[in-house]
C-alpha positions in Angstrom: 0.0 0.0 0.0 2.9 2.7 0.8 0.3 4.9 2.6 0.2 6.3 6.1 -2.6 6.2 8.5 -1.6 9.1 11.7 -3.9 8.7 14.8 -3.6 9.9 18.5 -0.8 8.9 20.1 -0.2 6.2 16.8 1.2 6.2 13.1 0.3 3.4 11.1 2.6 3.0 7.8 1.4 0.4 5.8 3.7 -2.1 3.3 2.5 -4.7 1.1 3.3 -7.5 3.4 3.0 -5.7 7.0 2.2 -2.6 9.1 4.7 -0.3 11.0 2.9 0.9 14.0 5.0 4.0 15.4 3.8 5.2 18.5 4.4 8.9 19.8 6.1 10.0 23.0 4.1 12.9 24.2 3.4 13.2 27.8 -0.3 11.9 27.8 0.9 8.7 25.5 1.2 5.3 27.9 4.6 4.8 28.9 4.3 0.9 27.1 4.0 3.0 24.1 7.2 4.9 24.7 9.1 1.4 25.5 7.9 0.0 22.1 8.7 2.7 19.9 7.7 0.9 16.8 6.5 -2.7 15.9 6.2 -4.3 12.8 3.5 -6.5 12.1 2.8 -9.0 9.3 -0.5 -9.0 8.0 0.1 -13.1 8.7 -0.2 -12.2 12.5 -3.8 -10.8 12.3 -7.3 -12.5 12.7 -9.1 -9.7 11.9 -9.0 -5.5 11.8 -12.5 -4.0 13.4 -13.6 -0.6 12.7 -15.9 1.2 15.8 -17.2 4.4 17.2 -14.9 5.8 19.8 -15.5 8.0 22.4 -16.0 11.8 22.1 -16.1 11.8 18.2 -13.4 9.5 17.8 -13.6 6.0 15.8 -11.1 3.3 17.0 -9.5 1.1 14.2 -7.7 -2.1 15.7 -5.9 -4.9 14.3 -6.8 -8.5 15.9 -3.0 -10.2 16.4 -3.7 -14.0 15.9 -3.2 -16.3 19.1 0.4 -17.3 19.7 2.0 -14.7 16.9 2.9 -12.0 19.5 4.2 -12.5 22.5 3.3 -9.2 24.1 -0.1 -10.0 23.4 0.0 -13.5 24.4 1.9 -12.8 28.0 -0.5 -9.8 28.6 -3.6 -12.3 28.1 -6.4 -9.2 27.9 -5.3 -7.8 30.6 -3.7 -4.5 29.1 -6.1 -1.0 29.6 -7.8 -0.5 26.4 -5.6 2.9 26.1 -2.4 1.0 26.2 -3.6 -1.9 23.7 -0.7 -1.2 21.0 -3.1 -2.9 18.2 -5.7 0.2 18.7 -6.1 3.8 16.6 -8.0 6.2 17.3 -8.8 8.4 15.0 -10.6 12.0 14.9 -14.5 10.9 13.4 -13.9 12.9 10.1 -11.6 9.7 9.2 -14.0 7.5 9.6 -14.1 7.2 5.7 -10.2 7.1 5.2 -9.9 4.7 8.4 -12.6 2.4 6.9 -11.1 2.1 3.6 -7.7 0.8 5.1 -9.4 -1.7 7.5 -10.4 -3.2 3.9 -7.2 -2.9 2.6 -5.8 -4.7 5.7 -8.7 -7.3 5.9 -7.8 -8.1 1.7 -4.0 -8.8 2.9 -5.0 -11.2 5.7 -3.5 -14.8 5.6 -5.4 -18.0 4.8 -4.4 -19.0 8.1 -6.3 -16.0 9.9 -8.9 -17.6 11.9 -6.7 -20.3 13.4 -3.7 -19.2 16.0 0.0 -19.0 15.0 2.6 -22.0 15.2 5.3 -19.2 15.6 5.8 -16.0 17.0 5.3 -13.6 13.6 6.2 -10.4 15.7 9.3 -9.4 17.6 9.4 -8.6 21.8 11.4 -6.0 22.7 15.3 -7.4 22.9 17.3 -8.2 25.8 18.8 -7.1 27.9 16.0 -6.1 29.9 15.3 -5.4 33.8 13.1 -4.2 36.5 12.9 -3.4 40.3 9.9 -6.2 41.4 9.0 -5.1 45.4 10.4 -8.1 46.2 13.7 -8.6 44.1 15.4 -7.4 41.0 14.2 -8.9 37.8 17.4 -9.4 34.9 17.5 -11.0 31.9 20.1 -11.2 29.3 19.1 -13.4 26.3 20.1 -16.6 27.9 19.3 -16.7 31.8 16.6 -14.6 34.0 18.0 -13.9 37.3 16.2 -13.0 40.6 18.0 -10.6 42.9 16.1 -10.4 46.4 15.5 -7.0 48.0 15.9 -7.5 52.1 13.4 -4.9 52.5 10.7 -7.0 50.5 11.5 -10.7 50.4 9.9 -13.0 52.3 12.4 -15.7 54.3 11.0 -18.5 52.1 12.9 -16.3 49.0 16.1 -15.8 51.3 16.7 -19.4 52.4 16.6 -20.1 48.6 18.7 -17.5 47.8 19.2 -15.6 44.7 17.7 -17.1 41.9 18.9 -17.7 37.9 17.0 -20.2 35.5 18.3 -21.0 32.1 15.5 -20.3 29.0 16.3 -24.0 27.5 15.2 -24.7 31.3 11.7 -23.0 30.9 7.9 -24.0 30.0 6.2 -20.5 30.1 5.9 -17.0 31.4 3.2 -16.2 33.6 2.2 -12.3 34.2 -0.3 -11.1 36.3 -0.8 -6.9 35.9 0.5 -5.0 38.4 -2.8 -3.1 38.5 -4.8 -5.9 39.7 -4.7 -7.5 43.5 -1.5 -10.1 43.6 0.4 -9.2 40.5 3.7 -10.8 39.7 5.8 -12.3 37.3 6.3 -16.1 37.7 8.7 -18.3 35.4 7.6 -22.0 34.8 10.0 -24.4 34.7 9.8 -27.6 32.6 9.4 -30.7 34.4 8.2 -28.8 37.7 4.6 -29.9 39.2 1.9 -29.7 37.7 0.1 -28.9 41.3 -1.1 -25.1 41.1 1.4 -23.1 42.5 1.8 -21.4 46.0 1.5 -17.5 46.8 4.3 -16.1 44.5 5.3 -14.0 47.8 6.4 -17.4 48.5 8.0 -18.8 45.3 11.4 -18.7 43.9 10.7 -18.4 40.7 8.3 -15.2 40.9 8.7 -11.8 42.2 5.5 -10.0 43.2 4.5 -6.6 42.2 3.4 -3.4 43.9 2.5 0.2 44.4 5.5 1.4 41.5 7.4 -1.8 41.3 7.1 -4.0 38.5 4.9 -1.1 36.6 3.0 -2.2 33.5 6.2 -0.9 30.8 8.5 -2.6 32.3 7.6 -5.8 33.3 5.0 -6.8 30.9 8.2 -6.2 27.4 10.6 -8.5 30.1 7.5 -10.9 30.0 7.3 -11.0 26.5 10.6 -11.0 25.9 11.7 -14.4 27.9 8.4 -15.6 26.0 9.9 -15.2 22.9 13.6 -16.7 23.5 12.2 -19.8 25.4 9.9 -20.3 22.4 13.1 -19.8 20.4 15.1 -22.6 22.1 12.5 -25.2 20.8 13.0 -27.5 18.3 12.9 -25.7 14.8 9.5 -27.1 13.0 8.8 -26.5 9.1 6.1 -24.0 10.7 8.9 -22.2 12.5 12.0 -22.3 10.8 13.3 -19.1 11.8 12.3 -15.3 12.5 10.7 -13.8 15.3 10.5 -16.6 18.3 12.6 -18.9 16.6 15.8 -17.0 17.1 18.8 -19.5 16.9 21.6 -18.9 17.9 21.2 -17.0 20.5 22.8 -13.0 20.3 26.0 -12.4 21.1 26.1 -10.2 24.4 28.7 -8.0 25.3 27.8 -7.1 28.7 29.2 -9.5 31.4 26.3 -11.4 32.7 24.9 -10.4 36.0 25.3 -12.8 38.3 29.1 -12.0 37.5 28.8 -8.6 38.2 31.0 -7.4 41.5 27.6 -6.6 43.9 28.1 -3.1 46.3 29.2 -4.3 49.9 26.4 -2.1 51.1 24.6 -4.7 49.6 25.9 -7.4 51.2 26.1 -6.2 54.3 22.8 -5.4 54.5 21.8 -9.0 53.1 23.9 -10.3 55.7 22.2 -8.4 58.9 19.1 -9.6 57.3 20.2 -13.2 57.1 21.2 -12.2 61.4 17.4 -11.0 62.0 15.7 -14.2 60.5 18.6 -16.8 62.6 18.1 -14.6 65.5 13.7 -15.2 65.0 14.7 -19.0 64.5 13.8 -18.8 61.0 17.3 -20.0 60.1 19.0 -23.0 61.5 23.3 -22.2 62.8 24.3 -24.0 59.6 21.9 -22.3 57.0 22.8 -18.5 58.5 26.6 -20.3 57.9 25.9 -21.6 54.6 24.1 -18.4 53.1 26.8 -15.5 55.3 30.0 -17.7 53.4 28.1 -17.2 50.3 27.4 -13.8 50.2 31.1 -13.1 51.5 32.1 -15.0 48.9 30.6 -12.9 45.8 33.2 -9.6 47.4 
């Protein structure tokens, strides 16, 4: 098509084979928005494109992504704010005309496989490496292994006595995020082979950090979400569905940066981890040899 649909907050550039959504950086765009920055999207990865009335003489043109071919979409399972849905225009109602016609041209370029999900991802997450402060713990990942760095001001003892945490992709099964809007959000990694019992509290789970009141906010966890989602999907087997591309990235980038759990940690830190580690063998929480165990440990990463 080689046209260009502008919107609030969105531009929409449209190719013969996909659509480059760029997103503005004002001050009243979502902050997601401003992470992205710009996504390309196959016309392969839609279902559908709906054209609606919006609010306050505004129409709202959104692309449907097809199940499994983005995995910002597929992490965020519906629970994104309809204003920070990166799939939706909205458009002053004048356009309703200009924004209709390109929902047919969209709709004309949609795959044979539309109604069905993907076997791959079809669009990219946001690259590694990626972090966020959790209230619990310090979120990291770097292409190859997600690390969990527990806060003593937020960690529960169950997190201490396991310590610090770092799983390998090729070790993973999925991603599960839960907003941090809602009541008990968090970020929990599942791990191949691992129960299939529901899991416990994530307060009390190694393998999750929890959310709260401006930790783990929407734009920063939800891309490191999607992100893991797309390399542990990469680290599959290779099927004639998924040779290559998006989610089927092989192999893995080349980092520069040394990883972090090589990183030479502040003493502060440790310090402070250790008088923690004291407080919970001092409330009986820790056995003599654990508090010994975890204090040689820490001392040991100086």
């Amino acid at each position: 098509m080689g046209d260009v649909l502008a919107g609030f907050h969105t531009v929409w550039e449209f190719d013969t084979d996909s659509v480059l959504i760029r997103f503005e950086r004002g001050i009243r765009t979502p902050r997601l928005f401003h992470v992205l920055g710009e996504r390309r999207v196959p016309y392969e990865a839609l279902s559908a494109v709906e054209l609606a009335p919006g609010r306050k003489g505004t129409v709202v043109l959104r692309a449907v992504p097809r199940p499994g071919a983005d995995p910002l979409m597929d992490v965020a399972g519906g629970q994104l704010k309809e204003g920070s849905d990166p799939y939706r225009m909205v458009l002053p109602a004048e356009r309703e005309l200009l924004a209709e016609y390109y929902a047919d041209e969209m709709r004309s370029a949609l795959g044979p496989d539309a109604a069905g999900p993907a076997a791959c991802h079809l669009v990219a997450a946001p690259p590694p490496p990626l972090s966020f402060k959790a209230y619990d713990g310090k979120a990291v990942f770097d292409g190859r292994n997600v690390t969990f760095r527990w806060f003593w001001t937020g960690a529960s003892s169950a997190k201490w006595k396991a310590g610090d945490q770092t799983f390998p992709v090729s070790e993973l099964a999925g991603v599960e995020w839960r907003s941090p809007e809602v009541f008990d959000g968090h970020l929990r990694l599942l791990r191949r082979g691992a129960d299939d019992a529901a899991p416990g509290d994530a307060d009390q789970d190694p393998a999750a950090v929890v959310f709260g009141l401006g930790y783990g906010l929407v734009h920063e966890s939800l891309p490191f979400a999607a992100s893991v989602l797309e390399a542990l999907k990469a680290a599959e087997p290779a099927t004639a569905d998924c040779p290559g591309g998006p989610g089927r990235r092989s192999p893995a980038p080349t980092l520069t940066a040394e990883p972090p759990g090589q990183a030479r940690p502040d003493p502060a830190d440790v310090a402070d981890r250790i008088r923690h580690l004291g407080a919970l063998h001092d409330a009986g929480l820790l056995t003599d040899d654990e508090f010994s165990s975890k204090k040689a440990e820490l001392l040991a990463e100086l």
